[in-house]
C-alpha positions as CSV (number, residue, x, y, z in Angstrom):
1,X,194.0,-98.4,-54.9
2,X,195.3,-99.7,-51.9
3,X,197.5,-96.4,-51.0
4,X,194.3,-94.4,-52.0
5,X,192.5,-96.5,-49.2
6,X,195.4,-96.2,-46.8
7,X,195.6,-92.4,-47.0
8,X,192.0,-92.2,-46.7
9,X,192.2,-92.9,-43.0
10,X,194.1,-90.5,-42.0
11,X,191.8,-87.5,-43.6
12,X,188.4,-89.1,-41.6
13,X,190.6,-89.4,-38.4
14,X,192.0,-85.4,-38.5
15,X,188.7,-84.2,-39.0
16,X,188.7,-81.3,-36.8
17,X,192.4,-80.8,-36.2
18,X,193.6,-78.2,-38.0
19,X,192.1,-75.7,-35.6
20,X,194.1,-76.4,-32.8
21,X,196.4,-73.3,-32.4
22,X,200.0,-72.4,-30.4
23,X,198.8,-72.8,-26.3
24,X,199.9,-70.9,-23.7
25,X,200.6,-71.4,-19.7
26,X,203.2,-73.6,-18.2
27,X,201.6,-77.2,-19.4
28,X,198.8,-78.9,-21.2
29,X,196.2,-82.1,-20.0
30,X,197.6,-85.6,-21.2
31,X,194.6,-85.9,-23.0
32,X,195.2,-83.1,-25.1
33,X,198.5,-84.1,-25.9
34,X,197.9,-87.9,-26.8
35,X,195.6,-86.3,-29.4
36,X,198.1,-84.0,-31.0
37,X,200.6,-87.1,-31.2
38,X,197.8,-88.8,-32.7
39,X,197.1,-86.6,-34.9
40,X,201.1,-86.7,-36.1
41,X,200.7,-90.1,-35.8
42,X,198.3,-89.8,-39.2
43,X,200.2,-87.2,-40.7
44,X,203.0,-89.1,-40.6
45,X,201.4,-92.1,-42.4
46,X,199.9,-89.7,-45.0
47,X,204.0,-88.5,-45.6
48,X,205.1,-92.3,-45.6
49,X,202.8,-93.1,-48.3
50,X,203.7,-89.8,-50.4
51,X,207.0,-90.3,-50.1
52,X,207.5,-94.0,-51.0
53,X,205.3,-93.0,-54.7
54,X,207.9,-92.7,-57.5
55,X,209.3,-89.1,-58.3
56,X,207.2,-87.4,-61.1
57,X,208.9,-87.1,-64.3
58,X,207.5,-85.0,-67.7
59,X,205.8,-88.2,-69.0
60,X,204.3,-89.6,-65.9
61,X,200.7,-90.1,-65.8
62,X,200.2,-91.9,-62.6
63,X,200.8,-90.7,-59.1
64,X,204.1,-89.4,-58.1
65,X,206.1,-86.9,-55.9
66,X,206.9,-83.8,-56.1
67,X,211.2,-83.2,-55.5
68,X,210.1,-79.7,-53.5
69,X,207.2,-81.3,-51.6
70,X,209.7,-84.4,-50.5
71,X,212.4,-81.9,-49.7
72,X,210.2,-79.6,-47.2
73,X,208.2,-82.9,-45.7
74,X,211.1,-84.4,-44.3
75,X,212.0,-82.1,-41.9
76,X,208.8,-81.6,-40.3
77,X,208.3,-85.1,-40.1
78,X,211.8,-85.4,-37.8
79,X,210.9,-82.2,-36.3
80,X,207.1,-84.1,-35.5
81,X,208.4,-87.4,-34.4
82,X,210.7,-86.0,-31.8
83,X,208.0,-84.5,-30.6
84,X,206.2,-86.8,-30.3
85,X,208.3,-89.5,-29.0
86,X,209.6,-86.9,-25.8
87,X,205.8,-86.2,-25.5
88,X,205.0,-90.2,-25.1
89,X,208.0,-90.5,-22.8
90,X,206.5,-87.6,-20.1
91,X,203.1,-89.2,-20.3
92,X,204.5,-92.9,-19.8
93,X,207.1,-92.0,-17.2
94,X,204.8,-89.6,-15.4
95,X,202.0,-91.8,-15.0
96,X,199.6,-89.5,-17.1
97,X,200.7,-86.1,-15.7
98,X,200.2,-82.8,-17.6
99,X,202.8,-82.3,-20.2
100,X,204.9,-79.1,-21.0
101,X,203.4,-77.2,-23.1
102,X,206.7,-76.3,-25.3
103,X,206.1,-79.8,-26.4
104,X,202.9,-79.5,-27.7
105,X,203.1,-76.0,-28.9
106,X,206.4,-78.1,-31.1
107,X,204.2,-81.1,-32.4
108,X,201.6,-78.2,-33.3
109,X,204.0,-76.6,-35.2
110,X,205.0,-79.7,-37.4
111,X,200.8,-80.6,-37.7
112,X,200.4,-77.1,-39.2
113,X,203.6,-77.4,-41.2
114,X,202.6,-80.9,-43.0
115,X,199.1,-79.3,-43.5
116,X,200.6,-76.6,-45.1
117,X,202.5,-78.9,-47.4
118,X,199.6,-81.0,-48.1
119,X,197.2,-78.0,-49.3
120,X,200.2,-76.4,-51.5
121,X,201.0,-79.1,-53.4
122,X,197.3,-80.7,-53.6
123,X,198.7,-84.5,-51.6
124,X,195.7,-85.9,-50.8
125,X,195.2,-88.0,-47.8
């Protein structure tokens, strides 16, 4: 009950992000960048939470992971998180300044990727 509660969270607070698509010109407003990193930020709990469950086995009725669904989130989550973490570094060290928009268009691409994930094999948040 508790997980079900925790991942619950996440789902209210990416509402509206899934339409957020690959940007173009040389750099993108802090703002919209500390909410893509947010929006990993939730993500990332949702995969923490899926992937501490117990692998599914033939006679398992409770919740469990799936071996491919592991496999394929684990890479976008290290692909996400660094990221991420070079996106928080430009906005702290440049006081707030616009942010590259390679970056972003890189976080994107892990958001859409764990989405993806999520909606194949039917991990709810």
């Amino acid at each position: 009950m508790k997980l079900a509660a925790l991942l619950l969270i996440p789902a209210i607070a990416l509402g509206g992000c899934s339409t957020m698509g690959t940007l173009t010109g040389a750099s993108v407003k802090p703002q919209a960048a500390l909410v893509a990193a947010n929006s990993f930020d939730a993500l990332e709990t949702v995969a923490t939470g899926y992937l501490q469950l117990p692998p599914c086995t033939t006679t398992q009725i409770a919740a469990c992971r799936n071996a491919t669904a592991a496999k394929a989130i684990g890479p976008a989550v290290r692909s996400g998180r660094t990221a991420r973490n070079q996106i928080e570094a430009l906005l702290q060290a440049n006081a707030g300044a616009a942010v590259p928009v390679a970056s972003i268009n890189t976080l994107q691409a892990a958001i859409a990727t764990l989405q993806a994930i999520y909606a194949q094999y039917n991990i709810q948040s």
